[in-house]
LUMVEXMI-871880 format. One record per residue (C-alpha): residue number from 1; residue in one letter; x negated, y, z. Coordinates in Angstrom, 3 decimals. Each point is the difference from the previous one (the first is absolute). Layout:
# LUMVEXMI-871880
torro,sepa,c1,c2,c3
NUM,A,X,Y,Z
...
END
This chain:
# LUMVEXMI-871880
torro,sepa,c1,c2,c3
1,X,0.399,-1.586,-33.475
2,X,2.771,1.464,2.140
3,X,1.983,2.958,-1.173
4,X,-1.882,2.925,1.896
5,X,2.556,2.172,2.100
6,X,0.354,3.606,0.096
7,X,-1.428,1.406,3.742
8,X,1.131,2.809,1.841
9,X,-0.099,1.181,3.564
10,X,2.049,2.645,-0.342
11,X,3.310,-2.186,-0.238
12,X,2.134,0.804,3.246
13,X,2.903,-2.004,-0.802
14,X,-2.227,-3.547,-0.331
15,X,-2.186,1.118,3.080
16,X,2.825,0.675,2.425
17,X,2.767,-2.639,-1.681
18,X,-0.720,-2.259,3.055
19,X,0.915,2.767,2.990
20,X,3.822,1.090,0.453
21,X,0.565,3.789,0.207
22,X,0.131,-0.445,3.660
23,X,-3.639,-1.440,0.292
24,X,-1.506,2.354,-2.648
25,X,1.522,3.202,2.146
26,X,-1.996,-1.248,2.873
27,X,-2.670,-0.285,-1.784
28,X,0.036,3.606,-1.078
29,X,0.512,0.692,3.627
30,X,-3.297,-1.855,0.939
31,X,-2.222,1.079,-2.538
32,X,0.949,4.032,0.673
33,X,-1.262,-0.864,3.910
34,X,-2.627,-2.446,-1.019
35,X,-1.626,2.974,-1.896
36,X,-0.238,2.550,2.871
37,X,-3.594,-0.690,1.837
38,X,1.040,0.874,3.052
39,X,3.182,-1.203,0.618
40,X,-1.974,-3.733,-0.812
41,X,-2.732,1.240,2.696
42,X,3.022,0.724,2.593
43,X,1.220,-3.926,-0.938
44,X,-3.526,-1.314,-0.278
45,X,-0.268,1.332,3.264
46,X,3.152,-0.606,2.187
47,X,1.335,-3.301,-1.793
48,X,-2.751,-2.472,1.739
49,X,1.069,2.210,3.537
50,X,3.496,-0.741,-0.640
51,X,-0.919,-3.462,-0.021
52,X,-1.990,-0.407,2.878
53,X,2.787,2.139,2.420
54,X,2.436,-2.411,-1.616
55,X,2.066,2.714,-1.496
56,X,2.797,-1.241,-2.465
57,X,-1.601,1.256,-3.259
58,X,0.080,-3.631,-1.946
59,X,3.144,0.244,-1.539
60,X,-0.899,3.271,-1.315
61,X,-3.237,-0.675,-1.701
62,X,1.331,-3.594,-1.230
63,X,2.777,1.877,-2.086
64,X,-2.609,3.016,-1.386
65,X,-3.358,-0.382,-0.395
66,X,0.146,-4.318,0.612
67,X,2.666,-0.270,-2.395
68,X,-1.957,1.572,-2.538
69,X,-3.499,-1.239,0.266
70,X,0.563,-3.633,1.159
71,X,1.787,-3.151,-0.659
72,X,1.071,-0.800,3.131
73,X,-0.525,-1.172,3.808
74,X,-0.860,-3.577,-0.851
75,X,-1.012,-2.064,-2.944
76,X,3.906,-0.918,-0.278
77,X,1.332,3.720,-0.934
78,X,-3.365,0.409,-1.959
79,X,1.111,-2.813,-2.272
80,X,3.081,1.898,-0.518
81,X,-1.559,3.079,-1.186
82,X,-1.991,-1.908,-2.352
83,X,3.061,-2.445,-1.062
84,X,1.350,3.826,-1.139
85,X,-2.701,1.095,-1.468
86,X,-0.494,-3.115,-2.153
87,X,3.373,0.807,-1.446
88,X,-1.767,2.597,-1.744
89,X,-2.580,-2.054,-1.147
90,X,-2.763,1.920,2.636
91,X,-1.863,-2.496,2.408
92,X,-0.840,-0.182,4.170
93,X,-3.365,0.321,1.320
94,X,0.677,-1.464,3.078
95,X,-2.035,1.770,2.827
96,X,0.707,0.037,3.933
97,X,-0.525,3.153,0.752
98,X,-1.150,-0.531,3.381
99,X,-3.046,2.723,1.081
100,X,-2.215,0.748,3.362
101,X,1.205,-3.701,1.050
102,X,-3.354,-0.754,1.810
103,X,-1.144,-3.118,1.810
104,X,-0.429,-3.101,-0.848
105,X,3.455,-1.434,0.938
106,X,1.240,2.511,-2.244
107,X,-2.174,-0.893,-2.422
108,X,0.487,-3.608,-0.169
109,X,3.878,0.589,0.166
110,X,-0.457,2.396,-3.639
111,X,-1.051,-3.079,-1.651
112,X,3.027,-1.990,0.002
113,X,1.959,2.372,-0.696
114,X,-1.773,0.730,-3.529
115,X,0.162,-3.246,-0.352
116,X,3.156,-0.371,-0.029
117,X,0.173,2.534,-2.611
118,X,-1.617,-1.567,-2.472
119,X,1.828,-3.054,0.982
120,X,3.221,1.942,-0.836
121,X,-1.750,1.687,-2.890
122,X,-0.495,-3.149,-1.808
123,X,3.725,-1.207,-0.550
124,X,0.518,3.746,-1.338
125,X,-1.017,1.276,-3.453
126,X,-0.027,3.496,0.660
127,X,-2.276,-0.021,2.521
128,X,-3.321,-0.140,-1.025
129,X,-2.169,0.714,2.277
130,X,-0.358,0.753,4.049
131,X,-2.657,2.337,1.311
132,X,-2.260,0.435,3.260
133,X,-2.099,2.367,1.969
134,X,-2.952,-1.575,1.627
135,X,0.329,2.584,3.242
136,X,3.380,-2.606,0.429
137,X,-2.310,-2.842,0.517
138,X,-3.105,1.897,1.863
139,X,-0.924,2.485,2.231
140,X,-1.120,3.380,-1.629
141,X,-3.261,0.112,2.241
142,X,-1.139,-3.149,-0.732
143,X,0.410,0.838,-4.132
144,X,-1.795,3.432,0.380
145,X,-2.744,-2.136,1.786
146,X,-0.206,-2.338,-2.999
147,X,0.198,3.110,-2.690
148,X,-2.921,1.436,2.064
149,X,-2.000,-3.086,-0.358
150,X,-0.837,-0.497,3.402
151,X,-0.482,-3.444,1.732
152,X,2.998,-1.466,1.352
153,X,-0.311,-1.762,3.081
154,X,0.681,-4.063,0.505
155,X,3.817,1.058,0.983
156,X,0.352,2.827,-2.495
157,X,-1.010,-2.667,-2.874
158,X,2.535,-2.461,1.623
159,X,2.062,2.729,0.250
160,X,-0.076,0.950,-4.011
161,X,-0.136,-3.790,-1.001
162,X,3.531,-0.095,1.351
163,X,0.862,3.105,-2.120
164,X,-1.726,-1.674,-3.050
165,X,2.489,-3.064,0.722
166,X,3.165,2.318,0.653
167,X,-0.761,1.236,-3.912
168,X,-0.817,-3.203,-1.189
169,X,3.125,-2.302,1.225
170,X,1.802,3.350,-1.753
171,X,-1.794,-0.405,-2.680
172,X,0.341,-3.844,-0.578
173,X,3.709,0.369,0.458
174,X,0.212,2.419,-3.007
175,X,-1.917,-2.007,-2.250
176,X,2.135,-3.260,1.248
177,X,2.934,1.735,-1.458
178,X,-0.959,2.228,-2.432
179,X,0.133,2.858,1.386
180,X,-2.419,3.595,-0.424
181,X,-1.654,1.073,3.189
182,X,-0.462,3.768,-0.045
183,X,-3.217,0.993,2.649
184,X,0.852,3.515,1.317
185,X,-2.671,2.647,-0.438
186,X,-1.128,1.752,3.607
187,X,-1.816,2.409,1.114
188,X,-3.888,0.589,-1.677
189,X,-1.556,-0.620,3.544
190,X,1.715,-3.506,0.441
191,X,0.376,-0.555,-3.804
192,X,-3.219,-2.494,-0.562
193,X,1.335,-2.985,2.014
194,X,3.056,0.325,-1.581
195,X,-1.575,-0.275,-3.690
196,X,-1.781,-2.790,1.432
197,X,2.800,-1.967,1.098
198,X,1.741,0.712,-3.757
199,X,-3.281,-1.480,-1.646
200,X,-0.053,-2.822,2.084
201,X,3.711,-0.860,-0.719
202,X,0.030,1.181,-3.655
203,X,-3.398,-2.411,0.031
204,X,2.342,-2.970,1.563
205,X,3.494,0.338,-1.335
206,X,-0.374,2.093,-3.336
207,X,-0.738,-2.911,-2.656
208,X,1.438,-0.285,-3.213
209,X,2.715,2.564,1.886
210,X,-0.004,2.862,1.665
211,X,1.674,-0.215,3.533
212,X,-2.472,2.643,1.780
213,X,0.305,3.922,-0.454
214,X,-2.785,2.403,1.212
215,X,1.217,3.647,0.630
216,X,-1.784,2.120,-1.649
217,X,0.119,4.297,1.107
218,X,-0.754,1.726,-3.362
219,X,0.168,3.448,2.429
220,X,-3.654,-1.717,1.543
221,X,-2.219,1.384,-2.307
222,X,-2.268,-3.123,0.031
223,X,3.143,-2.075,-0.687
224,X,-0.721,-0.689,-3.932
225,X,-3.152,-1.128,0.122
226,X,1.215,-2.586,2.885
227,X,3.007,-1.244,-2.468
228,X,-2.791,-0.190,-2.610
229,X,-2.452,-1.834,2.226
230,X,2.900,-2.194,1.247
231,X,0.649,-0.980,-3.420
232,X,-3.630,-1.072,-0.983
233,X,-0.101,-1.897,3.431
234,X,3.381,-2.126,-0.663
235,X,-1.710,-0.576,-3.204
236,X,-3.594,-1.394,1.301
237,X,1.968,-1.594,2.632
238,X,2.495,-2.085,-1.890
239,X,3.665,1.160,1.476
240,X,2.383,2.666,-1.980
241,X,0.281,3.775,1.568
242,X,3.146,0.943,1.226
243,X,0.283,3.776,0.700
244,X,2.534,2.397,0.692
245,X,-0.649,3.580,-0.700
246,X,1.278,2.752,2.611
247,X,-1.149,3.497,0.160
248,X,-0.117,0.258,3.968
249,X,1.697,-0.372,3.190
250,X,-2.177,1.690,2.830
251,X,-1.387,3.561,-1.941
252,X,0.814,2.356,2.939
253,X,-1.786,-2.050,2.703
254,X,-3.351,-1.105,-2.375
255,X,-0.582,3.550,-0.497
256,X,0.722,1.308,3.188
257,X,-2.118,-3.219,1.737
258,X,-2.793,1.024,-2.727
259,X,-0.404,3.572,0.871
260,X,0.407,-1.082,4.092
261,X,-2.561,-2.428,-0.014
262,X,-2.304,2.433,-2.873
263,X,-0.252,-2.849,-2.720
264,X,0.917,0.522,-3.983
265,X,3.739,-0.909,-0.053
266,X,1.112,-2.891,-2.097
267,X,2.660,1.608,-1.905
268,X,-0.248,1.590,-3.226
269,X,-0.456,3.587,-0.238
270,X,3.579,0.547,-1.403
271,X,3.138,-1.460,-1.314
272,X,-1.420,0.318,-4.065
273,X,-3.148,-2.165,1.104
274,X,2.229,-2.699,1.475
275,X,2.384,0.089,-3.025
276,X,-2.808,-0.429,-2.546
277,X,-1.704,-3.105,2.107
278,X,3.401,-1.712,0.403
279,X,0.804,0.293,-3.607
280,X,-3.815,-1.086,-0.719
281,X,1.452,-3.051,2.303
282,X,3.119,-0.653,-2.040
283,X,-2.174,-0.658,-3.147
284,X,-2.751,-1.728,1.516
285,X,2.896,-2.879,1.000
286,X,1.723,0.597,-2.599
287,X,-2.585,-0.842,-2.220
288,X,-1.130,-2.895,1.855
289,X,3.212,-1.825,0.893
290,X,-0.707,-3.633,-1.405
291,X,-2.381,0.186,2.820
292,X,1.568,1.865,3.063
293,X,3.831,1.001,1.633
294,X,0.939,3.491,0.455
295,X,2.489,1.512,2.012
296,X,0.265,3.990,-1.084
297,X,1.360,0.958,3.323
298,X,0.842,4.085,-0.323
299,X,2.451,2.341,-0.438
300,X,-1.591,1.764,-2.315
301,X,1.992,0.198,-3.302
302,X,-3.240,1.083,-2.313
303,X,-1.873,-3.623,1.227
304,X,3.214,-2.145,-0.332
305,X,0.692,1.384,-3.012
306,X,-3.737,-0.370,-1.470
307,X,0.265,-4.104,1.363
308,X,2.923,-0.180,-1.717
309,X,-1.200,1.670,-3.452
310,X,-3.082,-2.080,-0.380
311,X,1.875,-3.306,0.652
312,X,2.015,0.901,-3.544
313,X,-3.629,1.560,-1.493
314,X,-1.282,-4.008,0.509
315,X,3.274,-1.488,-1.163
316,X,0.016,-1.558,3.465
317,X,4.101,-0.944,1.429
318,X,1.363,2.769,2.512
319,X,0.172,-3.291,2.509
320,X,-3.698,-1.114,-0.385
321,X,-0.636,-2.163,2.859
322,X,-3.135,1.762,1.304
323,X,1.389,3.464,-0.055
324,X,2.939,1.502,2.758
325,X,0.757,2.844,1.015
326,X,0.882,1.436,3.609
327,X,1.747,2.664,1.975
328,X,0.639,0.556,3.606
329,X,4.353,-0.560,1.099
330,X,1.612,3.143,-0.175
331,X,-2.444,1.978,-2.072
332,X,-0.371,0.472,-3.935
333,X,2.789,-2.035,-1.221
334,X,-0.093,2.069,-3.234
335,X,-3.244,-2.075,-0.641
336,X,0.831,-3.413,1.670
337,X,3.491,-0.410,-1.387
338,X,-0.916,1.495,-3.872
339,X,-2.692,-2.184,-0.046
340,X,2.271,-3.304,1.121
341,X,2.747,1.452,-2.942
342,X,-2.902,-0.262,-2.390
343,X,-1.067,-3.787,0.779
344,X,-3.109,0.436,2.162
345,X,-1.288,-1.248,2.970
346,X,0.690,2.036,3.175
347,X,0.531,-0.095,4.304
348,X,0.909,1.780,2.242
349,X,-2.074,-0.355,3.158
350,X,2.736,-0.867,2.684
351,X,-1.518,0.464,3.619
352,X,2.732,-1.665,2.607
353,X,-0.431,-0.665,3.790
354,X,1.600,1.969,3.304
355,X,1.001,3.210,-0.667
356,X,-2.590,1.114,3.258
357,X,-2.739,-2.109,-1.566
358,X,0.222,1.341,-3.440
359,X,-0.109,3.430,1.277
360,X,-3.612,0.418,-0.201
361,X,0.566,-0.892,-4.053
362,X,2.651,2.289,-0.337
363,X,-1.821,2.999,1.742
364,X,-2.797,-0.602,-2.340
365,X,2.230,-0.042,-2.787
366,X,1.462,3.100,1.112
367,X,-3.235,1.602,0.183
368,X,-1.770,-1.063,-3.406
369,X,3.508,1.191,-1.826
370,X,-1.228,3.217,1.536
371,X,-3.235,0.249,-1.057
372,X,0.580,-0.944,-3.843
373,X,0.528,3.123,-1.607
374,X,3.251,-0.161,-2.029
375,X,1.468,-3.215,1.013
376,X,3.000,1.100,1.786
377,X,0.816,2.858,-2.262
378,X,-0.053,-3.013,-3.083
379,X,1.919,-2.324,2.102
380,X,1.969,2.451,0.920
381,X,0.925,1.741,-3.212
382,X,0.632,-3.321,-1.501
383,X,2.514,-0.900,2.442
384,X,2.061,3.201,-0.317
385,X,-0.314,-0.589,-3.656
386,X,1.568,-3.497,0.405
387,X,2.862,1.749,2.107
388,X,0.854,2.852,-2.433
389,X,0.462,-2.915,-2.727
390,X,2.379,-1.641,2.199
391,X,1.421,3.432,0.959
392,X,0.412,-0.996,3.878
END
């Protein structure tokens, strides 16, 4: 067995060893204005305006909030970010970052593109995996029609045939070269097609290997019992579970749609309830992993850390080929680059694409960093820390 290596995520000088002074005083910059709620309201607001009048505001949202959340305008500069992040022995998950493209030009043009990603994925070690949202491939009122089980018309089931073949052709492309194909969670009112579509290709591609990832939103309350049903279903089925874990993306709009349209909201009742399922996830994989992939995709230092511990509690190697970990660009890099130092498994999720097509991703962004109570004072206080121990 592998000597087991100390862990901590308090360790500023590993974290931040891959951004110059310059970049990490930005940083401190950002953070401090990412964390006032209503400065990001103001942008949230104005930046898609800006756009449409045409007003010249590209340059500065490439060099702020851009810089810090994505890997570039096209899959070339991408592959730069992760060529430097693989120096430090932390891998790519390649994702165009492209939202609110609709039609089906638009659509069909996505595909490629990801293609091509995996394409370049596979002559490059560090990058492990490429990821997709199914609202990229297929219009949001067709999926809500699906999720509400309603009878699709003869085009509507044309219509979702091609999205089923957008996914697939993905989806054989990853498992062509090797190549882990991370399914975006969505919203709970579109979210049943899109566990659908992860059976199917789980069902398909997810033999012997795991190439397929469901998403699974630990803040959904009903969320554990799905990972455990989706479990005993790869099982009776014959194909291996892939599944990576995420707390939540959409918790303002579920509960706000929830108390709008007077049905019980999806989420948890609070943040201690969503802690203890997602840790109740961690073991459940953990404890299953000779017949399932996980991907522990948070930023949440108690959950990386408990991964972590009970890999060494079953003598199992930090680099266990069913286990990684994840973490958006730009965010936690106390946990993604302490966990690379000690010989683990772990991505950063690196959306790329046109600065004006990412935007709806980096509003988002912008908005959940908001809403999670703590984060920017803890990215924030780390980073100051890292610059009083260089004394800049």
């Amino acid at each position: 067995m592998e000597k087991q290596l100390p862990l901590s995520f308090d360790n500023t000088a590993i974290a931040f060893e891959h951004r110059t002074d310059k970049a990490l005083k930005k940083a401190d910059f950002l953070f401090s204005n990412i964390g006032k709620p209503w400065l990001v309201k103001l942008g949230a607001f104005f930046t898609p305006l800006a756009f449409k009048l045409k007003l010249p505001v590209k340059g500065l949202i490439k060099h702020t909030i851009f810089q810090q959340f994505c890997g570039g305008e096209n899959l070339q500069e991408a592959a730069q970010t992760a060529h430097t992040l693989g120096k430090f022995h932390v891998g790519a998950v390649l994702d165009y970052g492209v939202e609110a493209m609709e039609g089906e030009e638009n659509y069909d043009h996505a595909v490629p593109e990801f293609i091509r990603a995996t394409e370049y994925a596979a002559g490059n070690p560090n990058i492990p995996f490429i990821a997709i949202k199914v609202t990229g491939f297929a219009r949001f009122e067709l999926l809500e029609k699906i999720h509400r089980r309603e009878t699709l018309d003869t085009a509507e089931k044309a219509e979702f045939d091609r999205v089923r073949g957008r996914i697939q052709a993905i989806s054989e492309a990853c498992a062509r070269h090797k190549i882990g194909l991370l399914i975006d969670a969505e919203e709970s009112w579109i979210q049943q097609p899109v566990d659908d579509l992860a059976d199917e290709m789980m069902r398909l591609f997810n033999k012997g290997t795991v190439i397929v990832y469901n998403t699974f939103q630990l803040y959904r309350h009903d969320r554990l019992v799905f990972l455990q049903d989706s479990f005993e279903k790869a099982q009776q089925q014959g194909y291996l579970l892939g599944a990576k874990l995420v707390r939540g993306a959409y918790m303002e709009k579920e509960r706000k749609r929830a108390e709008e349209l007077n049905y019980p909201s999806p989420i948890q009742p609070d943040k201690a309830a969503t802690d203890t399922d997602y840790n109740a996830a961690v073991k459940f994989c953990m404890d299953r992993l000779d017949q399932m992939a996980v991907v522990i995709g948070t930023h949440n230092e108690q959950s990386c850390m408990l991964a972590a511990s009970l890999l060494d509690q079953k003598g199992l190697p930090h680099q266990h080929p069913h286990v990684s970990f994840s973490q958006l660009l730009g965010m936690s890099d106390n946990i993604t680059f302490n966990l690379a130092h000690a010989g683990y498994h772990v991505s950063k999720y690196l959306p790329y694409g046109p600065v004006k097509d990412v935007m709806p991703y980096l509003i988002r962004r912008a908005q959940e960093n908001t809403s999670i109570a703590g984060q920017m004072g803890r990215e924030l206080g780390l980073i100051r820390k890292e610059l009083k121990r260089r004394a800049v």
